[in-house]
N, C-alpha and C positions, 0 to 999 in steps of 0.2 A: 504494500500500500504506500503510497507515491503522500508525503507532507509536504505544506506547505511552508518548509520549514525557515525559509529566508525572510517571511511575511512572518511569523510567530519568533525568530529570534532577532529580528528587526525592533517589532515590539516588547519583546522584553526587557530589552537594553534601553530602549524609551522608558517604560513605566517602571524602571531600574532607577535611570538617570534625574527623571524630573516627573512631577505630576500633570498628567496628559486632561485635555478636556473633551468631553463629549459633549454632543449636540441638549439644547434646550428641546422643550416641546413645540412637536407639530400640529397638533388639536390646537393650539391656544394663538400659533400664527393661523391659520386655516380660517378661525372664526372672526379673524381683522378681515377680511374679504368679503361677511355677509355673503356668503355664495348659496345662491336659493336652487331648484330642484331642477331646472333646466341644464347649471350649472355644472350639477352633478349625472346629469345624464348623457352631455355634451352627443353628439352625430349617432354612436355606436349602440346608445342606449337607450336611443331617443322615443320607441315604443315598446320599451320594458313595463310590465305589468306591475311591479310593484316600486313603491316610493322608493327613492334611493338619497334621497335631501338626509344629510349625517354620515355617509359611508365615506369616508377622509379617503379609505385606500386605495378607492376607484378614481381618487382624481389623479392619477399617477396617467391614468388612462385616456380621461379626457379633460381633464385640465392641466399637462405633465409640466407647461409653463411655469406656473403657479406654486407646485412642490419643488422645481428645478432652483427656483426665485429665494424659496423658503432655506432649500439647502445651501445657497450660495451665502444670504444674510447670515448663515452659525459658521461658513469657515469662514466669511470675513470679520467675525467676531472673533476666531482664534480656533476655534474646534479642529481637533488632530482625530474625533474617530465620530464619523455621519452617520445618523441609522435611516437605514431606508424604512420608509411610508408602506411598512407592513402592518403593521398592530394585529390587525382584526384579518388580513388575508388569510384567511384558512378558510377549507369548504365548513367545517361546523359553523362559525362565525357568518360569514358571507350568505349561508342558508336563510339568515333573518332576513336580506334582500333578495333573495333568489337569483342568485351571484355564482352558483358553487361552480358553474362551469369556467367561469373567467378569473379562478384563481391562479392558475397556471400564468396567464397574461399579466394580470396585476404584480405576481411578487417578481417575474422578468425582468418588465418595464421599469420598478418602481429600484430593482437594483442597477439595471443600468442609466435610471437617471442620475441618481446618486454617486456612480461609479464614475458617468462622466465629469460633473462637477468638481470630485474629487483630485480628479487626474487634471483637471486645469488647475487646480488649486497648487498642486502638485507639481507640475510643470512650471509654474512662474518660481516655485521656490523649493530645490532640488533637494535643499539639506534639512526642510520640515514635510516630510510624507505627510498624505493626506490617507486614512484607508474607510473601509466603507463593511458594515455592522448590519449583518441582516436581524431584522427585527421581528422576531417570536414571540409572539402576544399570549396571553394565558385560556386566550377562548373563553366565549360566555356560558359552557357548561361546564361542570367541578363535576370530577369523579369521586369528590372523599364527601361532597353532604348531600342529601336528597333532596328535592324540590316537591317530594308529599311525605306532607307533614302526617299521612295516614299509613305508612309504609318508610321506613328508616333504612331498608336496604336497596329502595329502587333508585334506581341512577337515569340520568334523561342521555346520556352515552356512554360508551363502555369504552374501557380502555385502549383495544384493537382499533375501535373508529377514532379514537384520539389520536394516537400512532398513526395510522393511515392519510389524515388530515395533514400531521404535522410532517411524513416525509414529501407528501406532494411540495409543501410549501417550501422544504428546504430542499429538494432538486432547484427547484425554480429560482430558489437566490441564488444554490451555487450557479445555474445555468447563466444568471444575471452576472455574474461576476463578483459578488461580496466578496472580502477579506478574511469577515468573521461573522459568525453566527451569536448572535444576540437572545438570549433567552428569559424574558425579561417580565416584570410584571405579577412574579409567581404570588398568586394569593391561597393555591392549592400542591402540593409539592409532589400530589398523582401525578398533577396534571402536568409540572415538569420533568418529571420523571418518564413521561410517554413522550413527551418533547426530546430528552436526550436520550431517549433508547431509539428513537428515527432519527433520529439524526445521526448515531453510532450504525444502525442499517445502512442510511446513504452512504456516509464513509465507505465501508464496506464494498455495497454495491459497487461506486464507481471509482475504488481503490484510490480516495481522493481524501488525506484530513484538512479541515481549517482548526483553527484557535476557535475555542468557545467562552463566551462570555454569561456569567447566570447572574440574573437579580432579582431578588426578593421582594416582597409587599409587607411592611408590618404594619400591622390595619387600626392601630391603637395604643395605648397606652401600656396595655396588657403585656406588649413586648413579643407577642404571636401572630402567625399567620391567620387569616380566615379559616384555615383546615386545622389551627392549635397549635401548630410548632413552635417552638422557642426558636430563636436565631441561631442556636447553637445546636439543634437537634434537626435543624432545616440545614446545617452545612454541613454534617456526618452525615446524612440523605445524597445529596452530590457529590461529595470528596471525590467518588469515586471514578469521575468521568476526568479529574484533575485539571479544572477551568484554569484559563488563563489569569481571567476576571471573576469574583462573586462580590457580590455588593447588594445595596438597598437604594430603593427608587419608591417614587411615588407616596399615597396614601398621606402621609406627614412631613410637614416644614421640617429645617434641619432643626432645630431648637427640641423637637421635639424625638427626632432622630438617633440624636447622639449617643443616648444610654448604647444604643443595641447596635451603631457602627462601634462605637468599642468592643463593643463583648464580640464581633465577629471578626474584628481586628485581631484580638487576642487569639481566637483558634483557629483565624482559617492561613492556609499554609498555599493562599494561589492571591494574588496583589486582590487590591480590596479597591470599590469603587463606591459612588454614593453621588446619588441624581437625583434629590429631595425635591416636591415643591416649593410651588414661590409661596410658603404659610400654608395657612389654613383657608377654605373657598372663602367668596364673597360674592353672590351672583351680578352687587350693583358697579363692580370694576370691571374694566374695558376686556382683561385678560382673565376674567373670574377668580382672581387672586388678590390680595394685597402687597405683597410683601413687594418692598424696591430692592433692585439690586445691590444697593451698597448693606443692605440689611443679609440677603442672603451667602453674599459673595463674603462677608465678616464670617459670618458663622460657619464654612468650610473653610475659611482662611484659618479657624481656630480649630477646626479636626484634623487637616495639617500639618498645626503646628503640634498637635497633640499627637502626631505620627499612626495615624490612622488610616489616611489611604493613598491611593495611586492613583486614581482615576474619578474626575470630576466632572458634571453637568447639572442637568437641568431637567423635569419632570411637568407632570399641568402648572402651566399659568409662570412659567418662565420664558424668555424669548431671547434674542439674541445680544440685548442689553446685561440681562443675566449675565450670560455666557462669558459676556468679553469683561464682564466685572471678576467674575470669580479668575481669570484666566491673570488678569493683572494683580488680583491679593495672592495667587499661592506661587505666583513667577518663579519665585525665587525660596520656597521654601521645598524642604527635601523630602522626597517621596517617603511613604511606609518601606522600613524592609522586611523582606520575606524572612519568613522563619521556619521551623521544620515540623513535622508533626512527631509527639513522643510515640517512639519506639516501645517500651515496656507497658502499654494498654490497649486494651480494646474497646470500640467505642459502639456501642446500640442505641437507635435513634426510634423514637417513638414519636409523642406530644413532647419528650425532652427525651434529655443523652441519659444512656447508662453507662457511665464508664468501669471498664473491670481492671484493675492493677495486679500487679502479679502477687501482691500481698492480701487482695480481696479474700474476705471469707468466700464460701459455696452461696453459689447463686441460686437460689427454688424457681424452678420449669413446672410450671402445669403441665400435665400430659394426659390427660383424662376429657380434652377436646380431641378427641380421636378415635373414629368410629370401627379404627382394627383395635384400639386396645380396652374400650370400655363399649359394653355391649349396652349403657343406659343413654350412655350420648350417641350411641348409632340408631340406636331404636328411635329419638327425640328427634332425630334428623330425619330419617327414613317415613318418619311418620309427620314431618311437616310442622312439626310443632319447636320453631325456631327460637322464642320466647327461652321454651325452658331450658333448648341446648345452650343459649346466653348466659344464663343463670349458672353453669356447671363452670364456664369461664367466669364467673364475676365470685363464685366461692373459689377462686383457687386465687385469685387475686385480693379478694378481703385474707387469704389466710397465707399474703405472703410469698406470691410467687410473682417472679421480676420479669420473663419469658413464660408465654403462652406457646406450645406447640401443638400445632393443629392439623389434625390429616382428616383427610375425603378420601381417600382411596380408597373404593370398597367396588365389587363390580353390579353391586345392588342399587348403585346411586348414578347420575350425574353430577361426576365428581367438580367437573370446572364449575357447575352453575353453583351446586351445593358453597363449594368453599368462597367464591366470589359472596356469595349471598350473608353466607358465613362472617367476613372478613366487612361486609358491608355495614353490617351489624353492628360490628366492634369497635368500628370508627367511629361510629355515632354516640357511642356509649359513655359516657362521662367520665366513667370509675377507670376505664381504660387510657 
């Protein structure tokens, strides 16, 4: 398998050397335009049956000026890495407009508008590369919470169609020409996780690696994902695909940030990045944000200086004022360094970490979810009555055990649906 390995060690001696910027948000340039439904439909779409007024990614399509305009305003701001005007291109996402067939065209176009802009950027000034971020959105369905409140295991997609969605869209960037894949957004860490298993696929397939970049959503105060992770039980989940970049974007101002870009500065062992909003919303500002850039561009000038990351931008309601603010406070302050992961533990990721050290007492395994080795959890399954198979995991858990081990293999069941259902359960379940 052929790396891209001149493009990945190019940039690691970059965000080695100095703290690199990423692009501000697209959605909050996009809505200075007032672009109404004609707009968005431009020649190609022009008797498409459903609304398409809101879909950002199809204006790559028929408005490619407009994004091409967008991405030139953040490198003349200072931006060394552009993400292309994916977000929402995937056939799950696009199915809201009845799009699924013109994802392939959308993530194309939208990486080599991106890629052209770059390479003029690039061109005029040889000894600061410009490179170009395909952008992996988290898709508007979660695989870890159900959307009926009368059923806790039903799911509105299953994780193959997630997969499936997400290698189409990442042929299409690499077809575009990206530098790096962007995975970005995660408020559910299934749903990244079926993102970088297709994307470990395409490599594969077309005997081709990029750099990957992952970023988190922490949705609150709480310091967790929408799916419940801690920051630190969400990077033992990825480690294992060893991103170039992991960081935190979106959902909260950096102010509000900061706790949990430290705590993922401390354990994660691949450069760390962080693309906060501009604040907290405010629907009656121009850019539905408050915050000015001398406000946000201070407060990652002070993660910085508190040696926290590598890589810096901008999320809703940032713009290319942002950008060139924060680009001039951290100029001259010295990136995060990398660190190694300990050798003498092992680490299990849940709702949070387990970590096992080699001086750890004995660990307690439940093993009594398992329809070969307890004939009362087989019968409970076999007989549909999923309730009380829950309950034989939630006493092994009230009484102490740190690992649940669960098997379906029985040839009396439908073992994948069982344990999917199983497993869909479990995640819902509080005590767990």
């Amino acid at each position: 398998m052929s790396d891209t390995s001149n493009t990945t060690n190019i940039l690691k001696k970059l965000l080695a050397d100095r703290i690199l910027l990423l692009d501000g948000a697209m959605g909050t340039m996009v809505q200075q335009y007032k672009l109404e439904e004609d707009a968005f439909r431009g020649e190609r779409f022009r008797d498409h049956k459903h609304d398409l007024k809101g879909d950002n990614d199809l204006l790559v399509l028929t408005q490619p000026k407009i994004i091409s305009d967008i991405h030139r305003a953040y490198l003349d701001a200072g931006t060394d890495i552009l993400e292309t005007n994916t977000f929402n291109a995937t056939s799950v996402a696009q199915a809201d407009y009845g799009l699924e067939s013109a994802v392939y065209d959308i993530n194309v176009q939208a990486a080599q508008l991106a890629r052209r802009v770059a390479d003029e950027f690039s061109n005029r000034t040889p000894n600061k590369p410009r490179f170009v971020a395909g952008a992996i959105g988290p898709m508007n369905r979660t695989l870890s919470i159900s959307p009926d409140v009368n059923d806790a295991s039903f799911r509105a997609v299953t994780f193959d169609e997630v997969k499936t969605s997400y290698i189409e869209q990442v042929n299409a960037l690499m077809d575009g020409g990206v530098d790096l894949l962007l995975v970005e957004t995660i408020f559910d860490t299934l749903n990244a996780k079926a993102a970088l298993f297709a994307i470990q696929e395409v490599f594969k397939t077309r005997g081709q690696k990029l750099p990957i970049m992952v970023s988190v959503t922490i949705v609150d105060k709480s310091g967790r994902t929408l799916s419940g992770q801690t920051i630190e039980a969400f990077w033992h989940s990825i480690a294992h695909v060893n991103p170039l970049t992991v960081g935190i974007n979106c959902a909260l101002g950096a102010s509000d940030m900061r706790p949990y870009i430290q705590d993922l500065s401390a354990v994660a062992t691949s450069y760390v990045s962080c693309y906060p909003n501009a604040g907290l919303p405010n629907p009656l500002s121009d850019t539905g944000y408050d915050e000015k850039p001398s406000t946000t561009s201070a407060l990652l000038a002070e993660f910085a200086e508190s040696g926290f990351i590598n890589l810096v931008g901008g999320c809703c309601g940032t713009t290319p004022d942002h950008i060139r603010a924060i680009g001039e406070r951290v100029r001259e302050i010295e990136p995060r360094k990398l660190h190694e992961a300990p050798q003498d533990r092992a680490f299990f990721s849940g709702l949070e970490t387990l970590t096992i050290t080699r001086d750890a007492n004995f660990m307690m395994i439940g093993e009594r979810t398992n329809v070969t080795g307890s004939k009362r959890f087989a019968n409970l399954i076999r007989g549909d009555d999923y309730q009380a198979a829950l309950s034989v995991a939630l006493v092994h858990v009230r009484c102490g055990a740190i690992i649940l081990y669960v098997n379906m293999f029985d040839g009396m069941l439908e073992s994948e649906a069982a344990m999917t259902r199983f497993l869909n359960l479990i995640a819902t379940e509080p005590e767990f």
